[in-house]
C-alpha positions as CSV (number, residue, x, y, z in Angstrom):
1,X,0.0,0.0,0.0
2,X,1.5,3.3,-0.8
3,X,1.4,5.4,2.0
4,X,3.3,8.6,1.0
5,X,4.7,9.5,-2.3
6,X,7.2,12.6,-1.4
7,X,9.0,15.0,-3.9
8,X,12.8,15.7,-1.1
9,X,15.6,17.0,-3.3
10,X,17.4,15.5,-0.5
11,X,16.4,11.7,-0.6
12,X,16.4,10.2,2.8
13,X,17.5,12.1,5.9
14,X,17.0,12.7,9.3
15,X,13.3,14.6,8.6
16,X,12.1,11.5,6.5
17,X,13.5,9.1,9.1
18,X,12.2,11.0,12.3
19,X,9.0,12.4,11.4
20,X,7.4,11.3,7.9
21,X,8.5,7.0,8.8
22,X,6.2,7.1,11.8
23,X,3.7,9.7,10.8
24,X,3.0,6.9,7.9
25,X,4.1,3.7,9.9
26,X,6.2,2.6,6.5
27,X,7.9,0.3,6.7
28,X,9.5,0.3,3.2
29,X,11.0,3.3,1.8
30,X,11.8,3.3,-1.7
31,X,14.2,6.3,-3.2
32,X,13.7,6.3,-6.7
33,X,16.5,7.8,-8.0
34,X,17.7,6.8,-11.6
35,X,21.2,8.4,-10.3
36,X,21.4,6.2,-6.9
37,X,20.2,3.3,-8.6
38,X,22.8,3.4,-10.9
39,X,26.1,3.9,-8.5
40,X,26.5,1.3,-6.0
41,X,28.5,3.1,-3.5
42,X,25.6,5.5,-3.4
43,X,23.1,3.0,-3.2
44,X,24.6,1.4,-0.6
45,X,25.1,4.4,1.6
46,X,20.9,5.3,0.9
47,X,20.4,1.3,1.5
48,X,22.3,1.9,5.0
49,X,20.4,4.9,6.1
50,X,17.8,3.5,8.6
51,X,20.1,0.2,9.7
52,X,18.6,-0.7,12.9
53,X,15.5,1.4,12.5
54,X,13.3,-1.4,11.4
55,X,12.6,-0.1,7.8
56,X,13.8,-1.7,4.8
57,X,15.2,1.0,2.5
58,X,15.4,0.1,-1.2
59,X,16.6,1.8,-4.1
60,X,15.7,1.7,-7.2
61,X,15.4,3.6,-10.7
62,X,12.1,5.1,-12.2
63,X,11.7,2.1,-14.6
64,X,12.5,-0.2,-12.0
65,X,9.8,1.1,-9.0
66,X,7.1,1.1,-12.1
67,X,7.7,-2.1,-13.4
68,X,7.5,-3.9,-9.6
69,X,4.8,-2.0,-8.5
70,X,3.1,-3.1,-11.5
71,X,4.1,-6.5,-10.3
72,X,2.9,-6.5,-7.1
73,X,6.2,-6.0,-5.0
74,X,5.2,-3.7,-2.4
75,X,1.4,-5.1,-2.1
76,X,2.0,-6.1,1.3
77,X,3.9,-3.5,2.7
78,X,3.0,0.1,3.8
79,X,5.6,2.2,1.5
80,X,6.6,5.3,1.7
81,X,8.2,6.7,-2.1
82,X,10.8,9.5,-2.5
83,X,11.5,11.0,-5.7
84,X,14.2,14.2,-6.1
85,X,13.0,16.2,-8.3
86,X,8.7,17.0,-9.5
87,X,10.5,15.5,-13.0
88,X,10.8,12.0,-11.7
89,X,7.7,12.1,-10.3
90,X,6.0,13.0,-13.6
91,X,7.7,10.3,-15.2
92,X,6.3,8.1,-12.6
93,X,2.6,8.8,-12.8
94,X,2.8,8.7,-16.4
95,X,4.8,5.8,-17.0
96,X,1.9,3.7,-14.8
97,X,2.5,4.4,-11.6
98,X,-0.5,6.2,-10.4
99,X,-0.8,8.4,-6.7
100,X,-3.9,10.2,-5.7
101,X,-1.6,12.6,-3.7
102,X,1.8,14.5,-3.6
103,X,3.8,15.5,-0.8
104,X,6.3,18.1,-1.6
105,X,8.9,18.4,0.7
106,X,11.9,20.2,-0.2
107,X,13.1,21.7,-3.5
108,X,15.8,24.6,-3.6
109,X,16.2,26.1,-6.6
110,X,18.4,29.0,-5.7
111,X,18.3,30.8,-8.8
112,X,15.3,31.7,-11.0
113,X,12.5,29.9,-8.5
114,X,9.9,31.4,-6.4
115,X,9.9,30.9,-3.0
116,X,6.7,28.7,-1.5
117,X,8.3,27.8,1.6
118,X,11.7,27.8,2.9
119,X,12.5,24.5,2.3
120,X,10.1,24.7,-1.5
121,X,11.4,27.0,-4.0
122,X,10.0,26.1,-7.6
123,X,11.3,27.1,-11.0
124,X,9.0,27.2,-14.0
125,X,9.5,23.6,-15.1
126,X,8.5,22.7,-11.4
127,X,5.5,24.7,-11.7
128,X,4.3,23.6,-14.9
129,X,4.4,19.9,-13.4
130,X,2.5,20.8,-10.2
131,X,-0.5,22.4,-12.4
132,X,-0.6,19.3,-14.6
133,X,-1.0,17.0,-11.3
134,X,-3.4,18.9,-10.6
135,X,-5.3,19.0,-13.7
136,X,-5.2,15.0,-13.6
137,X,-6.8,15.4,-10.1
138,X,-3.2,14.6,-8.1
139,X,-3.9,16.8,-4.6
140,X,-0.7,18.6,-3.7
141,X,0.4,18.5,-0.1
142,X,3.1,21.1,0.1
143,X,4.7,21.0,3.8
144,X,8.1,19.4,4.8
145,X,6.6,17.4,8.1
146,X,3.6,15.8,8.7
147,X,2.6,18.4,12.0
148,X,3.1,21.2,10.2
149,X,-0.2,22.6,8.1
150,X,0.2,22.1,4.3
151,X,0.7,25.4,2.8
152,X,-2.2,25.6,-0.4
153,X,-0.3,25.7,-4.0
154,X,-1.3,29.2,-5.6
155,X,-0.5,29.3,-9.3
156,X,2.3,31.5,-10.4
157,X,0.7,34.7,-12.0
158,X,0.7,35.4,-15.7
């Protein structure tokens, strides 16, 4: 069951681990990360992240997390998904993967975005994406932890 699909340009990290894990009660997280997937001393440090925690961290590329949810892989377990960047998570939804609702948690653009929140700045290729999720009816949870209120998405004028 997919709990939480999260846009975090940071991956995992302490704020996933501490306060997103239990809000949801995953207990697999899956960083789908064409980049990760493909370098194993990355992959391996991600993998490592939550040793001891009692979460199995996997991951795995975009084609990859379509292909075996298609196949049933995660049917049984409550899973949490973490993309980097609105782009992969486009690719996601329209490759099969389908979500009825996005958490976006951090993305800093430090040049040329507009500012959200502190921890959300979007640039225009981030805001075209968020208008087509929500044009496919995708709700848009904008916060970067689960106690905080989710801060409404107001389209960029013009």
């Amino acid at each position: 069951m997919i709990v939480l699909v999260r846009v975090d340009d940071r991956l995992l990290h302490g704020q996933v681990l501490a306060a997103w894990v239990p809000f949801t009660k995953a207990d697999v997280l899956v960083v789908v990360s064409d980049e990760a997937a493909s370098d194993s001393a990355l992959k391996g440090a991600i993998e490592s992240e939550a040793d001891g925690e009692g979460l199995r961290v996997v991951v795995e590329s975009v084609r990859d997390v379509v292909k075996d949810t298609a196949a049933g892989a995660f049917a049984k377990d409550r899973v949490m998904f973490i993309v980097n960047c609105l782009k992969d998570a486009m690719r996601l939804y329209e490759e099969g993967f389908k979500f009825a609702s996005l958490n976006i948690g951090n993305i800093h653009h430090k040049t040329n975005g507009r500012v959200v929140t502190r921890s959300v700045i979007l640039d225009d290729e981030d805001e075209f994406a968020i208008e087509r999720f929500e044009g496919m009816g995708v709700n848009i949870d904008i916060r970067d932890i689960p106690t905080k209120p989710a801060v409404p998405y107001a389209r960029r004028a013009g």
